[in-house]
C-alpha positions as a Python dict, from the first residue, in 0.01 Angstrom:
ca = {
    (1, 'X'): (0, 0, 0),
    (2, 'X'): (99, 10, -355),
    (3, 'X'): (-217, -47, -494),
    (4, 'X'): (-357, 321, -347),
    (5, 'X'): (-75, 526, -474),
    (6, 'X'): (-45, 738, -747),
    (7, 'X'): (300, 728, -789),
    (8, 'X'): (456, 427, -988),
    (9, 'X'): (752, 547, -1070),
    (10, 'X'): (1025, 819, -949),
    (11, 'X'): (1243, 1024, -1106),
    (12, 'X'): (1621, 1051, -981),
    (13, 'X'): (1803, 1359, -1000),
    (14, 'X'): (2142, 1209, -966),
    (15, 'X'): (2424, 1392, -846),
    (16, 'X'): (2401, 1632, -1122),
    (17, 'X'): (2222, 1702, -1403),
    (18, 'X'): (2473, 1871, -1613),
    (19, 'X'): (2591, 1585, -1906),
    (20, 'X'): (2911, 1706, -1840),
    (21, 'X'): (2927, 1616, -1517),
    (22, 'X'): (2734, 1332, -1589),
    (23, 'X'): (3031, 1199, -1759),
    (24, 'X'): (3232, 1246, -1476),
    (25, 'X'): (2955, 1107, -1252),
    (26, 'X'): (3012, 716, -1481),
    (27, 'X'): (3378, 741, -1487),
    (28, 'X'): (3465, 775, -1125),
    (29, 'X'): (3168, 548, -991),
    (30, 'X'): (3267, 296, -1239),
    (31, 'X'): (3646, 318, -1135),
    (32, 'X'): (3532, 308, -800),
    (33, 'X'): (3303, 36, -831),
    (34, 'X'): (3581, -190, -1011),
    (35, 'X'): (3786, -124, -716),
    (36, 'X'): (3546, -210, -488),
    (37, 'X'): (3477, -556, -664),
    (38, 'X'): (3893, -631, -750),
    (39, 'X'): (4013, -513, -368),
    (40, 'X'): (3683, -715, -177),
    (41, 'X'): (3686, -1033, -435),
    (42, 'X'): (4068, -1055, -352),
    (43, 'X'): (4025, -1093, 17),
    (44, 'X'): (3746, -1338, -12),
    (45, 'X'): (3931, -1522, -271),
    (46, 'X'): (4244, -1517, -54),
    (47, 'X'): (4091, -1589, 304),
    (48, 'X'): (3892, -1869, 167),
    (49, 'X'): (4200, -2028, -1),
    (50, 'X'): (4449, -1940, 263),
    (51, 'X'): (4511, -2211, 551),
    (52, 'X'): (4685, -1913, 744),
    (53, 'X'): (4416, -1694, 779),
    (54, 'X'): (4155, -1888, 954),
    (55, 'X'): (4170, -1743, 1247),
    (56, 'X'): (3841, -1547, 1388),
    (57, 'X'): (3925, -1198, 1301),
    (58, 'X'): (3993, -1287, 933),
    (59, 'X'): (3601, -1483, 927),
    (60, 'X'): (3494, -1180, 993),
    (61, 'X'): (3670, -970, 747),
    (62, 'X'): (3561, -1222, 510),
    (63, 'X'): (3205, -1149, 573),
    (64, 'X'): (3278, -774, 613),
    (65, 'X'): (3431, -788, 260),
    (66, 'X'): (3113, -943, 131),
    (67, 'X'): (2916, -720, 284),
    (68, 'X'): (3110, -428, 143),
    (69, 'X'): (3061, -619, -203),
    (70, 'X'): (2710, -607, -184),
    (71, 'X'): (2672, -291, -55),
    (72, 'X'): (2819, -103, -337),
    (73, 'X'): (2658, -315, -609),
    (74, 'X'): (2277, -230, -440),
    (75, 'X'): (2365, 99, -543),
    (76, 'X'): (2663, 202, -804),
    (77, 'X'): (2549, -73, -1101),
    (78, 'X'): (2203, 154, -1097),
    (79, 'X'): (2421, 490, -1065),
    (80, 'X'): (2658, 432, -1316),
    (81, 'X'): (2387, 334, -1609),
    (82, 'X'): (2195, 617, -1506),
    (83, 'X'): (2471, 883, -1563),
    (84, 'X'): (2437, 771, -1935),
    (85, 'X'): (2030, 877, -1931),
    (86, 'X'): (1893, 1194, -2006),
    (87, 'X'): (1609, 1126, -1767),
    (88, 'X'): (1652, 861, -1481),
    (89, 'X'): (1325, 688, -1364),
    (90, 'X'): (1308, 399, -1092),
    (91, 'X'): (980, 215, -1015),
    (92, 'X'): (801, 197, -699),
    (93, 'X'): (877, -174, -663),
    (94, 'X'): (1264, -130, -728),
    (95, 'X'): (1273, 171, -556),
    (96, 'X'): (1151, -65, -244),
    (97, 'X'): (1389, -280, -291),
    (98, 'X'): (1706, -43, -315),
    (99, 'X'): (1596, 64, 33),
    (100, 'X'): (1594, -305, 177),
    (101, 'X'): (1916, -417, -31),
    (102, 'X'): (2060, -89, 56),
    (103, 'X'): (1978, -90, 416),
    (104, 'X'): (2052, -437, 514),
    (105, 'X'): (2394, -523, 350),
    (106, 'X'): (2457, -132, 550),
    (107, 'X'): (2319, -245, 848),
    (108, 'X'): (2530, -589, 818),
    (109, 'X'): (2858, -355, 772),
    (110, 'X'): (2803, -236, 1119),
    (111, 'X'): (2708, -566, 1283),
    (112, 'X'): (3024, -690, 1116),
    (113, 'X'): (3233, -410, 1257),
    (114, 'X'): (3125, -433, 1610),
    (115, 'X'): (3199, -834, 1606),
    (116, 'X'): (3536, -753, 1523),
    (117, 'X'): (3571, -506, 1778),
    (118, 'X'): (3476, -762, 2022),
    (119, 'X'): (3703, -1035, 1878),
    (120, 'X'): (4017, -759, 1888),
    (121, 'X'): (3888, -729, 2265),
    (122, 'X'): (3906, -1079, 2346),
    (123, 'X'): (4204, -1160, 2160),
    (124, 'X'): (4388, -874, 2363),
    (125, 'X'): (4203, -863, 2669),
    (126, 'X'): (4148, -1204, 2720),
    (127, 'X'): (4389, -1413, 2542),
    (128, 'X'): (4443, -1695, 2772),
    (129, 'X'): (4028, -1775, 2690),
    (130, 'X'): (4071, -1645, 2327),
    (131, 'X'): (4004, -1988, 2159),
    (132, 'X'): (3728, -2063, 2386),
    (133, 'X'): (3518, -1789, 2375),
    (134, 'X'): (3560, -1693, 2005),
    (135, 'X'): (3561, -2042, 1910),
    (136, 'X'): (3448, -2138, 1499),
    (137, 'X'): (3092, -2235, 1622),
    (138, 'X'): (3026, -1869, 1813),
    (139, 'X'): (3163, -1672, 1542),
    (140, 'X'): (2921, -1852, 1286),
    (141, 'X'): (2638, -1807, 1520),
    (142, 'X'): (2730, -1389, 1586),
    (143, 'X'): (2745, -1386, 1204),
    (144, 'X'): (2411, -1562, 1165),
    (145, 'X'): (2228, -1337, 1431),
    (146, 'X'): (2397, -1028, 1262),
    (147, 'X'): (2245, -1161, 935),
    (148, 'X'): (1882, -1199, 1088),
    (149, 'X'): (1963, -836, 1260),
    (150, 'X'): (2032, -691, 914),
    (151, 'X'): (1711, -847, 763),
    (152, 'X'): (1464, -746, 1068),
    (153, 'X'): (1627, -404, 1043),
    (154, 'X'): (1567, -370, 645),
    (155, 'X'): (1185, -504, 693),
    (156, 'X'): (1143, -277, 925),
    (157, 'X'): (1306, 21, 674),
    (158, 'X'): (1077, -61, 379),
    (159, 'X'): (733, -129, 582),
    (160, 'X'): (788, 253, 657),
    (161, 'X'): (824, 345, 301),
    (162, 'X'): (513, 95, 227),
    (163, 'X'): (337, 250, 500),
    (164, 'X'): (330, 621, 317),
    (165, 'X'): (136, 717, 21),
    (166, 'X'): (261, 878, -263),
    (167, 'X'): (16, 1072, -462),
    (168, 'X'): (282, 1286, -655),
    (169, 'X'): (548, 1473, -680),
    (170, 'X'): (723, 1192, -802),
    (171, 'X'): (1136, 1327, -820),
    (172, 'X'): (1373, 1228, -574),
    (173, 'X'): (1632, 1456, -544),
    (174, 'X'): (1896, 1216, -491),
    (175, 'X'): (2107, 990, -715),
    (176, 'X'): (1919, 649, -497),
    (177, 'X'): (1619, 521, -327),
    (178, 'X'): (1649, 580, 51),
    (179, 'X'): (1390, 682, 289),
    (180, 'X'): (1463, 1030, 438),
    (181, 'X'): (1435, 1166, 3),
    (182, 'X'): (1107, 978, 43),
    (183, 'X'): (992, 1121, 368),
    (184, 'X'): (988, 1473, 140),
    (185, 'X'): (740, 1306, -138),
    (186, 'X'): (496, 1143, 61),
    (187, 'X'): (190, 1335, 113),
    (188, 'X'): (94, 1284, 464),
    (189, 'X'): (249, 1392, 786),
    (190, 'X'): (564, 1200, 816),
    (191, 'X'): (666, 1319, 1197),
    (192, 'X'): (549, 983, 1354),
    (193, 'X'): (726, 822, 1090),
    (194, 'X'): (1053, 1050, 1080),
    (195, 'X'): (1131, 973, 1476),
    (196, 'X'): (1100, 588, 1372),
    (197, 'X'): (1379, 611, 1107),
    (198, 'X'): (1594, 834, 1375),
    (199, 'X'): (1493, 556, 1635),
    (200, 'X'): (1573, 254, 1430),
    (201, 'X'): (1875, 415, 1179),
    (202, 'X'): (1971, 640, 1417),
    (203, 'X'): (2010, 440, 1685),
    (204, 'X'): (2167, 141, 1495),
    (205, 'X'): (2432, 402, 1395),
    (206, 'X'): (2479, 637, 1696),
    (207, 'X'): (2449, 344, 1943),
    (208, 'X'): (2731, 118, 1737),
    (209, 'X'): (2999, 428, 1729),
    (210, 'X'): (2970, 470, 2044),
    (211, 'X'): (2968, 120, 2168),
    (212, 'X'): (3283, 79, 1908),
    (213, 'X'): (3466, 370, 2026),
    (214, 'X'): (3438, 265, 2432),
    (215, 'X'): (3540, -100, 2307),
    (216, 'X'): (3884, 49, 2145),
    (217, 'X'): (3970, 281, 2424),
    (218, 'X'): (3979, -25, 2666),
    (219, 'X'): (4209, -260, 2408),
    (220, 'X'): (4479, 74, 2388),
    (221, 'X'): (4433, 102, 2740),
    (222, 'X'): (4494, -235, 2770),
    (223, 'X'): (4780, -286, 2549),
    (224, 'X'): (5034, -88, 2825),
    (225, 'X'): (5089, -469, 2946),
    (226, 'X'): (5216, -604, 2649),
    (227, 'X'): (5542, -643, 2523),
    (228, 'X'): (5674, -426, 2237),
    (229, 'X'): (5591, -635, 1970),
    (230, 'X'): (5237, -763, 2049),
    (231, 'X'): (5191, -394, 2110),
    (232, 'X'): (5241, -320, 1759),
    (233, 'X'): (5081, -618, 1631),
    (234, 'X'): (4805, -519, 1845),
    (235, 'X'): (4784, -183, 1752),
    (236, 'X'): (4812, -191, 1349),
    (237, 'X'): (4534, -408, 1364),
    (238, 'X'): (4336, -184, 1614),
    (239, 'X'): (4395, 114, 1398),
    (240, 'X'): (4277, -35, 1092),
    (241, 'X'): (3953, -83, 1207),
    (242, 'X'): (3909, 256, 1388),
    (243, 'X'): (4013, 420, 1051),
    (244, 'X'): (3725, 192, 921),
    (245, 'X'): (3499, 277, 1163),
    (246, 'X'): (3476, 627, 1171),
    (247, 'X'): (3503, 658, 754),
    (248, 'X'): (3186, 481, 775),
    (249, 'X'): (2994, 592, 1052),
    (250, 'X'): (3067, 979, 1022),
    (251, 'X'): (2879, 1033, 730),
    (252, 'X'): (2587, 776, 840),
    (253, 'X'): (2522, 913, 1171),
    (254, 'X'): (2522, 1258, 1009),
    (255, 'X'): (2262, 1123, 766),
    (256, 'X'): (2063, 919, 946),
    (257, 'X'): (2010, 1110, 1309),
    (258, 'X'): (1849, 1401, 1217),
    (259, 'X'): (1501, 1495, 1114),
    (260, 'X'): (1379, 1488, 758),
    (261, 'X'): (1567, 1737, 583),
    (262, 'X'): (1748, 1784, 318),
    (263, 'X'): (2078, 1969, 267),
    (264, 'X'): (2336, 1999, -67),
    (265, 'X'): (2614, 1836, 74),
    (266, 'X'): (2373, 1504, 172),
    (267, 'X'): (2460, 1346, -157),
    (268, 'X'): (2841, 1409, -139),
    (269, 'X'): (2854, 1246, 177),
    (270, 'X'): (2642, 990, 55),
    (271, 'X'): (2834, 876, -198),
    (272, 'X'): (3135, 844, 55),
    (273, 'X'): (2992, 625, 241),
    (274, 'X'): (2793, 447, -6),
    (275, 'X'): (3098, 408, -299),
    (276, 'X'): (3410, 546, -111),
    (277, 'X'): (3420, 304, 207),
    (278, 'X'): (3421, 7, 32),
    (279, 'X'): (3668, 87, -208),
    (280, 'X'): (3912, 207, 110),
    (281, 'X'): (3817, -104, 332),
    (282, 'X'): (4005, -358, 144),
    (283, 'X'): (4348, -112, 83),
    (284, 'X'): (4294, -32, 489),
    (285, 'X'): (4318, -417, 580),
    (286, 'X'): (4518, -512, 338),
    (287, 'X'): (4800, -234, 349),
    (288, 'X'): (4831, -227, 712),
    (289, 'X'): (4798, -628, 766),
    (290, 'X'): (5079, -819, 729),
    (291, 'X'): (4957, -1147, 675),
    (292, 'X'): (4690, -1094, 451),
    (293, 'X'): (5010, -938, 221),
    (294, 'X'): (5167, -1268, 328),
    (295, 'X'): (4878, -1463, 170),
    (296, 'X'): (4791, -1255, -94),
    (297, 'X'): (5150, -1317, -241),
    (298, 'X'): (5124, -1680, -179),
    (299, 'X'): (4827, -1674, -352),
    (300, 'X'): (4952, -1523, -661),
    (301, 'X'): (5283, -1710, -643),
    (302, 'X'): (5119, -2052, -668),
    (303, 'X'): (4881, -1899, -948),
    (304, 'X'): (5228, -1772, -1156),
    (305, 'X'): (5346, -2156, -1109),
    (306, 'X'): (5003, -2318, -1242),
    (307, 'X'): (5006, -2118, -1506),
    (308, 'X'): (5355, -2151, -1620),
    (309, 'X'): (5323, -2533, -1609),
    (310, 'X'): (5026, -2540, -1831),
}
C-alpha cells in the first residue's frame, strides 16, 4: 500500500513546539527513560541471578520488566532526539514500525499482567494445587502464547495503517506514530476502520481491566481465611499489582475506546502511560516486595565482595 501513497514521510509535532519547552521535553524523558532502563535492568538482572526468586510470580515479573523495557525504548529514544530538532520528520516505513513495536510490547504488558493475576489467584485460592497447576512448563507456555497474542495483535494494528492511503496532510499532531493520529491524515473514510481499532484495542484493554479487576475482588474476598500474616503477604503483593494495573490501563482504555478524535490532554496521558508506567513499575514491585529487596541486597553485597577482592 506504500507504493500508492503520497505521503513518505510525517511530520511530528511533539508535545510542544516551543524550544523552551522543548528543553524540558529531553530532560524529563531522558531522566525518565534512564529510570526506566536502571529500575527494569535491575530486576531482570536480579531475578535471573537470584536462586530465591524462582518462583512463578517472579517469571512473570521478569518478563513484565522486559516488556516494560521495550516498551519505553519503542518510543522515548525517538522522543528524546527529537526534542533537540527544529522540525521532527518520521518516514512512512518507521512510522509503521513504531505502531507494531509500540503496540505489541503494549499489548504484551497486559497479557503479562493478567497472567499474574491468575498466578496471585492460584497461589491464594488454590494453594494446595499451586505447584501443579502453575508449574515451570505452563508458565513458559502462557508466556509463549502471550508472545504470539502480542504479535497477531500488532499485525493486525499496522495492516490497518497499511490498509489507508495517505495522499497528504502529512503532520501528526502527536509526539509518536500510533494509529488513532493516523486515522485523522488518511484521506478516505476511516469509520469501518475506526470500530476495528475500538474492537481490537479497545477490547484488548476494556476486556483485560475488567477481567483483572473481577480476578482481585475474589483473591481479597478470599483472603478472610487466612491467617494474619499470609494475609499481609497476600495483600502487599495484591496491591502492587492493582496499583499497576489501573496506572496503566486508565489512560489506555481512555485512549483507545473511543472514536477517532482528538483532544489536548491525549498526549499528556500518553506520555503517562507510555514513559511514566514503566518508570513506576519497577519502584511499585520493588518497594512493596520484600524479597526482591532481599535479593537485590544480596545481589549487591556479593558484587561489593568481588570487587573488593580484585
Amino acid at each position: 500500500m506504500q507504493l500508492n501513497n503520497n505521503v513518505t514521510e510525517f511530520i511530528l509535532l511533539g508535545l510542544t513546539e516551543d524550544p523552551i519547552r522543548k528543553k524540558t521535553v529531553f530532560v524529563t524523558f531522558l531522566l525518565s527513560y534512564l529510570g526506566t532502563l536502571l529500575g527494569n535492568s535491575l530486576i531482570l538482572v536480579t531475578i535471573r541471578t537470584s536462586q530465591a526468586l524462582r518462583s512463578p510470580m517472579y517469571f512473570f515479573l521478569f518478563h513484565l520488566s522486559l516488556s516494560d523495557t521495550c516498551f519505553s525504548t519503542s518510543i522515548a529514544p525517538r522522543t528524546i532526539a527529537d526534542a533537540l530538532l527544529k522540525t521532527a520528520t518520521i518516514s512512512f516505513s518507521e512510522c509503521i514500525i513504531q505502531v507494531f513495536t509500540f503496540h505489541f510490547f503494549g499489548c504484551l504488558e497486559i497479557f503479562i499482567l493478567v497472567l499474574m493475576a491468575a498466578d496471585r489467584y492460584v497461589a491464594i485460592c488454590k494453594p494446595l494445587h499451586y505447584m501443579t497447576i502453575m508449574s515451570h512448563q505452563v508458565c513458559t507456555i502462557l508466556v509463549a502464547v502471550a508472545w504470539v497474542g502480542s504479535c497477531i495483535h500488532s499485525l493486525a494494528q499496522i495492516s490497518l495503517a497499511l490498509s489507508l492511503p495517505f495522499c497528504g496532510p502529512n503532520v501528526i499532531d502527536h509526539y509518536f506514530c500510533d494509529l488513532q493520529p493516523l486515522l485523522n491524515l488518511a484521506c478516505a473514510d476511516t469509520y469501518v476502520v475506526n470500530l476495528l481499532l475500538v474492537s481490537n484495542s479497545g477490547a484488548i484493554c476494556t476486556v483485560s481491566f475488567v477481567t483483572l479487576m473481577f480476578s482481585y475482588v475474589i483473591i481479597l474476598r478470599s483472603l478472610r481465611n487466612h491467617s494474619a500474616e499470609g494475609r499481609k503477604k497476600a495483600l502487599s503483593t495484591c496491591i502492587s499489582h492493582i496499583i499497576v494495573v489501573i496506572l496503566f490501563f486508565g489512560p489506555c482504555i481512555f485512549i483507545y475506546t473511543r472514536p477517532a478524535t482528538t483532544f489536548p490532554v491525549d498526549k499528556m496521558i500518553a506520555v503517562f502511560y507510555t514513559i511514566g508506567t514503566p518508570l513506576l513499575n519497577p519502584l511499585i514491585y520493588t518497594l512493596r516486595n520484600a524479597e526482591v529487596k532481599a535479593a537485590m541486597r544480596k545481589l549487591w553485597s556479593k558484587k561489593s565482595v568481588s570487587d573488593g577482592k580484585r
